[in-house]
C-alpha positions, 0 to 999 in steps of 0.5 A: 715299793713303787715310786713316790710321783706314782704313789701321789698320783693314785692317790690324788686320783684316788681321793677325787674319786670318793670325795663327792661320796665320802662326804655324803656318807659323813652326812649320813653317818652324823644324822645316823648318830642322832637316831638314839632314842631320847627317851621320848619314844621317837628319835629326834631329826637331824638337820644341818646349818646350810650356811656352815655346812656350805662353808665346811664343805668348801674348807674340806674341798680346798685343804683336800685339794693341797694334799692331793698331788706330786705337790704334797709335802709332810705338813708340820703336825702340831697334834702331839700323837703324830709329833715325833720325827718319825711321822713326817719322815715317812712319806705315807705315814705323813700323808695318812695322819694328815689326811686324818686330820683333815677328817677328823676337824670336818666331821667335828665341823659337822657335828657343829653344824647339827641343827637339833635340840641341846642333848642331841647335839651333845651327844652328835658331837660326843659320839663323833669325837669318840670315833674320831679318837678311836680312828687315829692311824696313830692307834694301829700298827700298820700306820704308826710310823713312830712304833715301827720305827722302835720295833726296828731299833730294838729288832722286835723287842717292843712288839713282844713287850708289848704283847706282854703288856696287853696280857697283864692289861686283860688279866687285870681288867684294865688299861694301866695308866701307871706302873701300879706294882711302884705303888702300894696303900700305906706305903707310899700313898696314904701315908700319914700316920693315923689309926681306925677308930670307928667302923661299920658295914660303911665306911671306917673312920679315921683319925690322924695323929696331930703334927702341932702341940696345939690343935683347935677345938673343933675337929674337922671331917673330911667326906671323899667321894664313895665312887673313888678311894678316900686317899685321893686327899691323901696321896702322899706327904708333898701333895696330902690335903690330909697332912696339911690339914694336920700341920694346920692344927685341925684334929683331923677324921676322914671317912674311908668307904666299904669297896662294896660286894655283894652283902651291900648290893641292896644299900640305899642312898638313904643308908650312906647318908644316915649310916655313914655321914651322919654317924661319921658326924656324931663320932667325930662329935663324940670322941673330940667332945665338941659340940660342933665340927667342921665338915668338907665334902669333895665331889660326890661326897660333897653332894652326899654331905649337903644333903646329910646337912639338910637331913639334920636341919630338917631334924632341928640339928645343927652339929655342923659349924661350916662346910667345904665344898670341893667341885661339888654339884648340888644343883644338877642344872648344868652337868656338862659332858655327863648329860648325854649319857642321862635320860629317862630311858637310861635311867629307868634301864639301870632302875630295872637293873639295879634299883632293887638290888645288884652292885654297880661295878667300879671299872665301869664307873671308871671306863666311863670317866676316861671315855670323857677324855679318849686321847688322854686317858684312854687312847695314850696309853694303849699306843704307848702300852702296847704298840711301843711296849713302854711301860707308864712312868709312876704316877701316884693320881694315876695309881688311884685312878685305876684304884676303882669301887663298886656301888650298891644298886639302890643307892646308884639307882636314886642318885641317878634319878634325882640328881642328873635326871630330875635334879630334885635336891635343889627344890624345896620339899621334892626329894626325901632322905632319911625321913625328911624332906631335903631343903638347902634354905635350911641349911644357915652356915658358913661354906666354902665353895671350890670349883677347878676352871677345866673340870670336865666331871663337875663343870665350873658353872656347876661348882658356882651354882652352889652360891645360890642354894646356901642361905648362909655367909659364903665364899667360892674360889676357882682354881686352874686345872681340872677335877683332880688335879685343880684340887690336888694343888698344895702350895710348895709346888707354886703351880698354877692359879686361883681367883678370888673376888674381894669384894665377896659378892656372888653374882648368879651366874658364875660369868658374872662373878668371873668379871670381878675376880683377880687372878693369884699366883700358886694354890687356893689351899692358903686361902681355904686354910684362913678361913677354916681357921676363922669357924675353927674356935680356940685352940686346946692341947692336943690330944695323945691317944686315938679315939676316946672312951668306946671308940679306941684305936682298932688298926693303923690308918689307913685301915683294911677297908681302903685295901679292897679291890672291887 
């Protein structure tokens, strides 16, 4: 190897040589990304700040400059992929994450620099992080300093293990993110003890054995999203919003939704709505003997049951008392990094793939989602996969991350359309489910509206926006965290935050009511568990067998449907 002042040299030569056409070309390569078609039928132009482009030049220029030269010396490296030791205590391997770096904070600065309308600069600046993620020396083994040391240590047993992790990875259609063969659905994740009581081609519906002598009179349904597994609530006893929603004395139903195939390809929004959340209701109805239940969405479920509400509303019913809402959009205004995958274009391209028939596949839905976050969900565990060999630590969240559903065709097709694209469930009259014609002013209940501070899948303004489509007596609450984990925050672990205005007003925009909230040490559970409380009627002696008349137990939670694989 030759020595380091001519290794430095040459490379100093080297990099004032190309700096003048390296950054020519990032310019050319950030207007490249902006020639997607809007969906207008012309591609939109892109031009730069010439005040922040002056100045990001003149940054690049003189952080280049300090690398260049006999002078450079490892910098520290706070970026946790180039952290281990074994990067600064090689030379090369220092310099090239360095240098990295340096290209990677300039092409993001240009990004910032576009001058172009909103969803142009968001998708400017989402392609460029995804290239730059997917760049990193850190991601290859020629460069990784850190994984050629391990493959020295263990003389070249991570390479091969390695290997051996990127085959089981392309057999099972996916990154792991966890060591999956730990975990097992009804095991030791969705655990708690329960039995089937109703299904159909939709979903199973299940009903939870009472933890108290006495539960109240109400019951209460729970409607997880149908992009995911319905155990995310159910992960396991410590971390359950289902357990603990049983130990707070509420009879307890969840909905567990069909992992679609083929014989479902042509389903409907309307179906899910009509067949699946409304008929959830009425069982839970039928079988408790109540008039009235108390419902929770989560995500898109929550959408899904705003939007049943209001189907039932418009039929003159009213069998739901109050309603949570967990990170759920029903206004699509502000659907944050989501948005540059939506335009018209798009969104008829997947009409005429799938709007009259075909099943959305699970892990593309999921494939997706971990593209909003490279470095941690993606990226992460493909150095530590199959550059060092490891296998990932068990992680229940994981586990059911990986755990994907397919979608029917229609039903993905008019979500699509009418949410993210035309956001028609908020105006008054304009979208039509199941027959009647969806108004959220008809909705007149008590809710509770949840939304996590770092949610990057439903952004806290858009969790917020719901105070303002619901006429009745509300509540909004904000948690730390993100999408899942924000959620997933049972109050024995006393991890993060929440914040509460005391005053209950809901100013319109979510910074505004950030003005007068305080901050609260712990979950945000307690305070939901109070309130459902509240709408929950008196308590009665509870029940001693699953199910009631024609709806008897059929198998043990967490029931087969939950077990299919997409």
């Amino acid at each position: 190897m030759q020595n380091a002042p001519d290794f430095w040299t040459q490379a100093a030569q080297q990099m004032q040589h190309s700096m003048g056409e390296g950054w020519s070309k990032a310019l050319q390569s950030i207007q490249g990304l902006g020639q997607a078609n809007s969906g207008t039928g012309k591609a939109p132009e892109i031009t730069f700040s010439p005040e922040k482009l002056q100045a990001l030049q003149k940054q690049y220029l003189e952080e280049a400059l300090g690398l260049m030269g006999q002078g450079f010396h490892a910098p520290a490296l706070a970026d946790k992929r180039f952290a281990d030791a074994a990067w600064s205590a090689n030379p090369v391997a220092a310099y090239s994450a360095a240098v990295y770096l340096l290209n990677a904070r300039t092409m993001m600065g240009l990004a910032e620099a576009v001058e172009a309308d909103t969803k142009t600069r968001n998708r400017v600046r989402f392609a460029v992080e995804q290239w730059v993620a997917a760049a990193a020396p850190s991601n290859f083994m020629a460069f990784n300093a850190e994984a050629q040391k391990k493959a020295l240590e263990t003389k070249g047993e991570s390479i091969a293990k390695g290997m051996q992790n990127l085959v089981h990875d392309m057999r099972q259609g996916h990154v792991s993110m966890t060591d999956e063969s730990l975990f097992e659905v009804g095991k030791n994740v969705a655990t708690t003890e329960g039995a089937v009581v109703f299904q159909n081609e939709y979903f199973q519906l299940i009903e939870y054995k009472p933890l108290t002598a006495k539960v109240y009179e109400k019951p209460f349904l729970m409607v997880p999203p149908c992009i995911n597994k319905f155990y995310i609530l159910d992960l396991q006893p410590e971390n359950s919003v289902v357990r603990y929603a049983v130990e707070q004395g509420h009879r307890t139903f969840v909905v567990s939704w069909c992992n679609p195939d083929e014989s479902m390809a042509k389903a409907t929004w309307d179906d899910y709505i009509q067949n699946a959340v409304i008929k959830a209701i009425a069982v839970t109805q039928e079988i408790s003997g109540s008039a009235t239940i108390n419902a929770l969405g989560f995500c898109v479920g929550g959408t899904m049951l705003g939007t049943a509400l209001a189907v039932l509303a418009g039929r003159g019913e009213k069998p739901v008392a109050s309603a949570t809402f967990l990170t759920t959009f029903m206004d699509f205004s502000d659907t944050g990094i989501l948005d540059v995958f939506i335009d018209e274009a798009f969104v008829k391209y997947r009409e005429n793939e799938l709007g009259k028939g075909g099943l959305m596949k699970g892990q593309d839905l999921a494939s997706t989602f971990s593209f909003l976050r490279p470095n941690d969900l993606v990226w992460n565990y493909v150095v530590g996969n199959y550059l060092k060999g490891e296998t990932p630590p068990p992680f229940d969240l994981l586990y059911w991350n990986s755990d994907s559903t397919n979608l029917p065709g229609p039903y993905y097709a008019w979500y699509l359309r009418n949410t993210y694209l035309e956001n028609n469930l908020i105006k008054p009259g304009k979208a039509a489910v199941c027959g009647q014609k969806v108004d959220f002013n008809k909705v007149d209940i008590p809710v509770y509206i949840y939304g996590s501070r770092e949610d990057h899948i439903v952004p806290i303004n858009g969790s917020y926006a719901s105070t303002q489509v619901f006429p009745g007596k509300k509540r909004f609450v904000m948690g730390a965290s993100g999408h899942i984990a924000g959620v997933i925050n049972p109050p024995a672990k006393k991890k993060r935050s929440h914040w509460i205005r005391a005053d209950g007003k809901l100013p319109k925009t979510h910074a505004q009511w950030l003005e007068g909230s305080v901050e609260h040490a712990g979950s945000w559970w307690g305070d939901w568990s109070g309130w459902l409380k509240t709408h929950a009627g008196k308590q009665i002696a509870a029940p001693r067998t699953y199910g009631k008349g024609k709806y008897k137990a059929i198998e043990a939670a967490p029931g087969s449907y939950v077990k299919v694989k997409a």
